[in-house]
C-alpha positions as CSV (number, residue, x, y, z in Angstrom):
1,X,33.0,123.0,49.2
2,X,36.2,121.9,51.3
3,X,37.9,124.7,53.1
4,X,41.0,124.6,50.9
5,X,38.6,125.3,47.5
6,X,36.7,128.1,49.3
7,X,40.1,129.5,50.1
8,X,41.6,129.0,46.5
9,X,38.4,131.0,45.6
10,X,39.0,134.1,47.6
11,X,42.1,134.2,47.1
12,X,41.7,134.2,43.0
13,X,39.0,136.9,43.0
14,X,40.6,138.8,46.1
15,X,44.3,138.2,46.4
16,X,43.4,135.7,49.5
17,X,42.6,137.4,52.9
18,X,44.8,137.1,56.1
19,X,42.7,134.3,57.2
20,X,43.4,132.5,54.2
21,X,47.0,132.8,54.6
22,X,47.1,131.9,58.3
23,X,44.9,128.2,57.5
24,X,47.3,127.9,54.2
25,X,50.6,128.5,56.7
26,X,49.1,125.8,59.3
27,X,48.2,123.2,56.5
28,X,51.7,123.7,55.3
29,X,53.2,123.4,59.2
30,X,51.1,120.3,59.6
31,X,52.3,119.2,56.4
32,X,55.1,120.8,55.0
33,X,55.1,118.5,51.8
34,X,51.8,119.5,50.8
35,X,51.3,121.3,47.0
36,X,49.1,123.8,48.5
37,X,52.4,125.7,48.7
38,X,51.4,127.2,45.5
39,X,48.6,129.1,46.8
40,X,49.9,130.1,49.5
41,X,52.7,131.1,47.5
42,X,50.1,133.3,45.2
43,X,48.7,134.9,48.3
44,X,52.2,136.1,48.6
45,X,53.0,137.3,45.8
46,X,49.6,139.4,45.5
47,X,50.3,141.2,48.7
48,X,53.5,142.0,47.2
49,X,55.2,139.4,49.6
50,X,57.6,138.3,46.8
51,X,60.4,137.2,49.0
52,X,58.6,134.8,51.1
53,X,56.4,133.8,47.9
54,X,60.1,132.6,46.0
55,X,61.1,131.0,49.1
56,X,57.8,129.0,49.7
57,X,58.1,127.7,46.0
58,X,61.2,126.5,46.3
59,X,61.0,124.5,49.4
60,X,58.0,122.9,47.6
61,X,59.3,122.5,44.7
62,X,62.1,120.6,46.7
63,X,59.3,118.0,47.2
64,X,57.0,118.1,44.3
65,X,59.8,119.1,41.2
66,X,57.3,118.2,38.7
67,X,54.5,119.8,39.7
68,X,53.6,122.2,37.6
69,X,51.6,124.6,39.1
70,X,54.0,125.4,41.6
71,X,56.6,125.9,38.7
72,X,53.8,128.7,37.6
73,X,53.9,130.3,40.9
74,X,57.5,130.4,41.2
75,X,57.5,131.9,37.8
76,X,54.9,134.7,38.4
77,X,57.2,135.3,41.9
78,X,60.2,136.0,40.1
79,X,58.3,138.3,37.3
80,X,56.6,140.2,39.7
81,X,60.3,140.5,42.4
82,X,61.5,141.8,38.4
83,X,63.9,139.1,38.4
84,X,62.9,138.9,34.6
85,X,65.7,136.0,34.1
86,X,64.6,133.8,36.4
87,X,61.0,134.1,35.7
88,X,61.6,132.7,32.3
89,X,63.6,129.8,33.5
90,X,60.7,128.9,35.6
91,X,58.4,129.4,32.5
92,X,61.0,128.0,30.4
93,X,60.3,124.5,33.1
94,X,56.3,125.1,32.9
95,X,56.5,124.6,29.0
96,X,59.0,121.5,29.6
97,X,57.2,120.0,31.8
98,X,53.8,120.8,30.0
99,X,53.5,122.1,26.4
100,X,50.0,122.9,26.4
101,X,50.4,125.1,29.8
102,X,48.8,128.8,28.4
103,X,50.0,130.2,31.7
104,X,53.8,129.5,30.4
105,X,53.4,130.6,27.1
106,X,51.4,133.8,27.8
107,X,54.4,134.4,30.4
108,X,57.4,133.6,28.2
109,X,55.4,135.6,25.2
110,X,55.4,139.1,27.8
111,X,59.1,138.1,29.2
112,X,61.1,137.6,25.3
113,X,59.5,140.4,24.2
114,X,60.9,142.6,27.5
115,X,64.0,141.2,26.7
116,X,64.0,142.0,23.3
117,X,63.1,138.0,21.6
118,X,60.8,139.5,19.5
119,X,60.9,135.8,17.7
120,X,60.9,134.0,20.6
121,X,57.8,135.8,22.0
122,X,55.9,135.5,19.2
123,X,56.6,132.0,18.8
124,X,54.7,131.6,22.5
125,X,52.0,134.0,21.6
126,X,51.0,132.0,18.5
127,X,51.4,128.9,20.6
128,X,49.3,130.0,23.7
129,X,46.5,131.5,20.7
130,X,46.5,127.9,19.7
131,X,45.6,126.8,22.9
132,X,42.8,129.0,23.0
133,X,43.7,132.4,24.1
134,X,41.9,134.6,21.4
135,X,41.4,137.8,23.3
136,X,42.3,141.1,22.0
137,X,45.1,141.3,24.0
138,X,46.4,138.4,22.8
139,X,45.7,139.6,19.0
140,X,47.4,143.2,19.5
141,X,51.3,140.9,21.3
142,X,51.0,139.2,18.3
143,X,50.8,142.0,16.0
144,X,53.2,144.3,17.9
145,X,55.6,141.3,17.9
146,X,55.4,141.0,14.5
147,X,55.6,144.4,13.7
148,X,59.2,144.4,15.6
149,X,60.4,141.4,13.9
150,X,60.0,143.3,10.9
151,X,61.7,146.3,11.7
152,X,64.4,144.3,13.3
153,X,65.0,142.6,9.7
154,X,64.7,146.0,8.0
155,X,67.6,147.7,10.1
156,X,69.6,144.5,9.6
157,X,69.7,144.6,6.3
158,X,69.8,148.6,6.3
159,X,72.8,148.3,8.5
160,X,74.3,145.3,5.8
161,X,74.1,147.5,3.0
162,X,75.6,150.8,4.5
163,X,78.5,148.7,5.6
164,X,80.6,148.8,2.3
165,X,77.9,146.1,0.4
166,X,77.0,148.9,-2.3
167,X,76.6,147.3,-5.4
168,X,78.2,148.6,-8.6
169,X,76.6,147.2,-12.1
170,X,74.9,144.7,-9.8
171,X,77.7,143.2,-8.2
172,X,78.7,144.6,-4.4
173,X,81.5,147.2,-3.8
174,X,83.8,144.4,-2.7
175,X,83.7,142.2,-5.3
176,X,84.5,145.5,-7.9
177,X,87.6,146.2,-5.7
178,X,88.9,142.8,-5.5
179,X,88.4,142.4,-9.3
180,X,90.5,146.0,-9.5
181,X,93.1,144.6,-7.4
182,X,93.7,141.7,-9.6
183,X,93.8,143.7,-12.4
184,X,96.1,146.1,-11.1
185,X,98.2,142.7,-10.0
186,X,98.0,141.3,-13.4
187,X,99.0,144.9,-15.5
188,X,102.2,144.6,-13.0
189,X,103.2,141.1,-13.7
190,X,103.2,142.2,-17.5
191,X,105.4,145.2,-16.9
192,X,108.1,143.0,-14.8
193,X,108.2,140.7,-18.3
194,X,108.4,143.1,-20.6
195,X,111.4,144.3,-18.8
196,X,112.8,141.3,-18.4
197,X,112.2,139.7,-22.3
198,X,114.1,143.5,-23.3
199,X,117.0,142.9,-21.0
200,X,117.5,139.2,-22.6
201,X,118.4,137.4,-19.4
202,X,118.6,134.2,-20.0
């Protein structure tokens, strides 16, 4: 196993030691274009680094702007600095650049629904169960987003009908006052000719 996998390795089932980060900051020195700025990026970001993670992903992603992976980094940076805005543009990129990428759908499901795109969410949570994330989790977003959509249409239409859209013999409350109106307008009209066939103006 090369240095760089055992490394990857600790680092995704330990949050990547200090000599991990050291060998990941002198592959990087020795060659600053490399992609491994994504792990060293995570390393970052796991020791709650999330300045210096953003700022590694960007200056690799200055090299490598397709590369997806770092996109995911930069993405789980911003989310976890709680710049929730930019975290979905990066995931927003990740799903661009790659539509089958579960990382960016499972990241734009959690993001819409903190901001409140219930539809949106659930939209990425169907797609990343599609791809194959099935676990209970998973299940209970999509259920709760659901659930949310649902209400949200219920007060919508709760809030339309409290808003002067009673209906009166099955026809809404505006209609019967417009029909009123011309009523009203017409009974007028008739009263002016009367009055004007009595006085015999010709």
């Amino acid at each position: 196993m090369s240095t760089l996998r055992r490394i990857l390795k600790r680092a995704r089932s330990s949050g990547g030691g200090e000599d991990d980060l050291l060998r990941l900051k002198q592959v990087l020195a020795q060659d600053p274009t490399s992609r491994q700025f994504a792990l060293l990026a995570d390393i970052y970001r796991r020791k709650g680094l999330h300045d210096e993670a953003i700022a590694v992903c960007r200056r690799g992603l200055s090299s490598h702007p397709t590369y997806v992976s770092g996109h995911v980094a930069l993405a789980r940076a911003y989310e976890a600095a709680g710049d929730v805005a930019r975290a979905i543009a990066s995931y927003e990129r990740v799903v661009a650049l790659a539509p089958d990428n579960l990382a960016g759908h499972l990241g734009l499901g959690t993001l819409y629904e903190r901001a409140d795109r219930f539809k949106e969410a659930r939209d990425h949570v169907r797609a990343a169960m599609q791809l194959g994330a099935d676990g209970p989790e998973v299940r209970a977003a999509l259920e709760r987003l659901e659930a949310r959509e649902r209400a949200e249409e219920g007060a919508a239409l709760g809030a339309g009908e409290g808003d002067g859209e009673q209906t009166e013999g099955g026809r809404s409350a505006r209609v019967v006052l417009l029909r009123r109106k011309i009523q009203a307008l017409e009974a007028f009209c008739e009263r002016v000719k009367r009055d004007y066939e009595g006085r015999n103006i010709v």
